[in-house]
C-alpha positions as CSV (number, residue, x, y, z in Angstrom):
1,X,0.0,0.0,0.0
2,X,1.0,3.8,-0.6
3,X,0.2,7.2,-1.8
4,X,-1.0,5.8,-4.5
5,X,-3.9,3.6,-3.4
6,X,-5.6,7.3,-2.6
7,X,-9.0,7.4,-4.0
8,X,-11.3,9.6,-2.0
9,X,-11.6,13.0,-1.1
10,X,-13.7,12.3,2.2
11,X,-13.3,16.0,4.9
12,X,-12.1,19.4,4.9
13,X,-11.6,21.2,7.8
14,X,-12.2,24.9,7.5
15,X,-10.2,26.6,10.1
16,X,-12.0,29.0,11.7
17,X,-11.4,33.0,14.3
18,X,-15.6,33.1,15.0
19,X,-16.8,29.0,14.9
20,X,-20.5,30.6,15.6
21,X,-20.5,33.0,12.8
22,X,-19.1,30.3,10.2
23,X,-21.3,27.3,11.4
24,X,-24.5,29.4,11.3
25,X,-23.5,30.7,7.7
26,X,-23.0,27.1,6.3
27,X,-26.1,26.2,8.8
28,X,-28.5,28.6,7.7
29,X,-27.8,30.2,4.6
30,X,-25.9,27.5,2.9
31,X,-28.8,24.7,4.4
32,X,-26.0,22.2,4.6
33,X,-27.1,19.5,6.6
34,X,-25.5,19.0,10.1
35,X,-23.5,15.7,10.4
36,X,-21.7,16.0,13.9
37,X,-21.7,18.3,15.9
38,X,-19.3,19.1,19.3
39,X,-18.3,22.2,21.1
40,X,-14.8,22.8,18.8
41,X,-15.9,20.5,15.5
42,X,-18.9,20.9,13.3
43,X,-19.3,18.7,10.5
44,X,-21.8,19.2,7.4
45,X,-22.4,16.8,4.8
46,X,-22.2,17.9,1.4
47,X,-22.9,15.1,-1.1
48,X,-20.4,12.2,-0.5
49,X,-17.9,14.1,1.7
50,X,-18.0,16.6,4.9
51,X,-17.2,20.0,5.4
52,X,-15.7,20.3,8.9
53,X,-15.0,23.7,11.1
54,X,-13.2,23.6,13.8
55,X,-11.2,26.7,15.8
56,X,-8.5,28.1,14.4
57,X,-5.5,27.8,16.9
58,X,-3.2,25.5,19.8
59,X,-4.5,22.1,19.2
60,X,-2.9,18.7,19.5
61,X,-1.1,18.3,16.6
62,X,0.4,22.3,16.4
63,X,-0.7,25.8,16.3
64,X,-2.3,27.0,13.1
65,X,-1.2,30.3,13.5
66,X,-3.3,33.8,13.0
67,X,-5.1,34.5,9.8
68,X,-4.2,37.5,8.0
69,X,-7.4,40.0,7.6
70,X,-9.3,39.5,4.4
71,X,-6.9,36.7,3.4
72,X,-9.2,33.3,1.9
73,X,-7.5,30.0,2.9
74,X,-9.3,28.2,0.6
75,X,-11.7,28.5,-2.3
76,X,-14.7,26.1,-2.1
77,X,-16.6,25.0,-5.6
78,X,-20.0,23.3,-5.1
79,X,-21.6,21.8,-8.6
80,X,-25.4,22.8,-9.5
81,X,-27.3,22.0,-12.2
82,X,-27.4,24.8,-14.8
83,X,-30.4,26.9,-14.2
84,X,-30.0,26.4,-9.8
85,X,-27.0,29.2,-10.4
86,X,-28.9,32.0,-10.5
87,X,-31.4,30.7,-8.2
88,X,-29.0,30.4,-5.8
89,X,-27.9,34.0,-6.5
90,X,-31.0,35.4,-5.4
91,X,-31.5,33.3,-2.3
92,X,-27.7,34.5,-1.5
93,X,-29.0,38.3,-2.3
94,X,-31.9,37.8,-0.5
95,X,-30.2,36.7,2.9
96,X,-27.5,40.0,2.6
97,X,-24.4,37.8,1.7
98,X,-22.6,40.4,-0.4
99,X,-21.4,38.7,-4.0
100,X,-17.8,39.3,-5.6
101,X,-19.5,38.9,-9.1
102,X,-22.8,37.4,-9.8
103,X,-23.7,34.8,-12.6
104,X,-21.2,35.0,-15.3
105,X,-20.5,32.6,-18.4
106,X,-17.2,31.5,-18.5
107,X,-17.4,29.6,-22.2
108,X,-13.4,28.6,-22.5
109,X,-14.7,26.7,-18.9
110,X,-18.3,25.7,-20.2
111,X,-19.1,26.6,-16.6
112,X,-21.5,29.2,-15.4
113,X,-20.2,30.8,-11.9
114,X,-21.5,32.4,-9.1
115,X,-18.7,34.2,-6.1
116,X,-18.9,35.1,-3.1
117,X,-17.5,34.6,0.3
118,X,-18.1,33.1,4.0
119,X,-17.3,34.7,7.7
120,X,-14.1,33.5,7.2
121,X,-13.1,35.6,4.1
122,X,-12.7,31.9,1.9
123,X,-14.0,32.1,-1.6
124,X,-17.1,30.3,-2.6
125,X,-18.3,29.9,-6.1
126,X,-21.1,28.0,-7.0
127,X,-21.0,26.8,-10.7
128,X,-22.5,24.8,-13.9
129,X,-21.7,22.5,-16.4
130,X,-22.9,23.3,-19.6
């Protein structure tokens, strides 16, 4: 057995400075189910895998370290079907998250794309196949 025999993509762990803020935002605005859920580690399940926040700092394996201001960590791409990315845009709108740009055609990607961000300044984009 080695690297090689890798063949899922099962967690992330988003680290996180306000755990309420973020779990509430992929609670409640993103509807993402709850999977677990314990005082420092909140798990969501998203299709076949989990997105997991847990606080940002000391824990047992080392210290993450601060997080600049208005730096992302990651950039997070959930698949829709074509015509759910603008509907998602105007559920986003309508709840006051703020969009970095709204639906756009990107053709040399055959993907339609949606941005914007969580509490924890990562980039989201929600996009289409077509």
């Amino acid at each position: 057995m080695s690297l090689r025999d890798i063949r899922n993509f099962d967690y992330t762990v988003l680290l996180c400075s306000n755990m309420q803020e973020t779990c509430a935002f992929y609670r409640d605005i993103m509807r993402f189910p709850v999977e677990t859920e314990r005082e420092n580690w909140v798990s969501f399940r998203v299709g076949a895998t989990l997105l997991t926040l847990r606080p940002r700092g000391v824990w047992s394996v080392c210290d993450d370290g601060a997080r600049p201001p208005g730096s992302a960590a990651v950039q997070l791409a959930f698949r829709v079907p074509p015509p759910a990315v603008d509907a998602c845009h105007q559920e986003l709108v309508d709840k006051g998250v703020e969009i970095l740009r709204g639906p756009t055609d990107l053709p040399d990607w055959r993907h339609r794309t949606l941005f914007f961000r969580d509490p924890e300044d990562n980039i989201i984009e929600i996009y289409a196949e077509y």
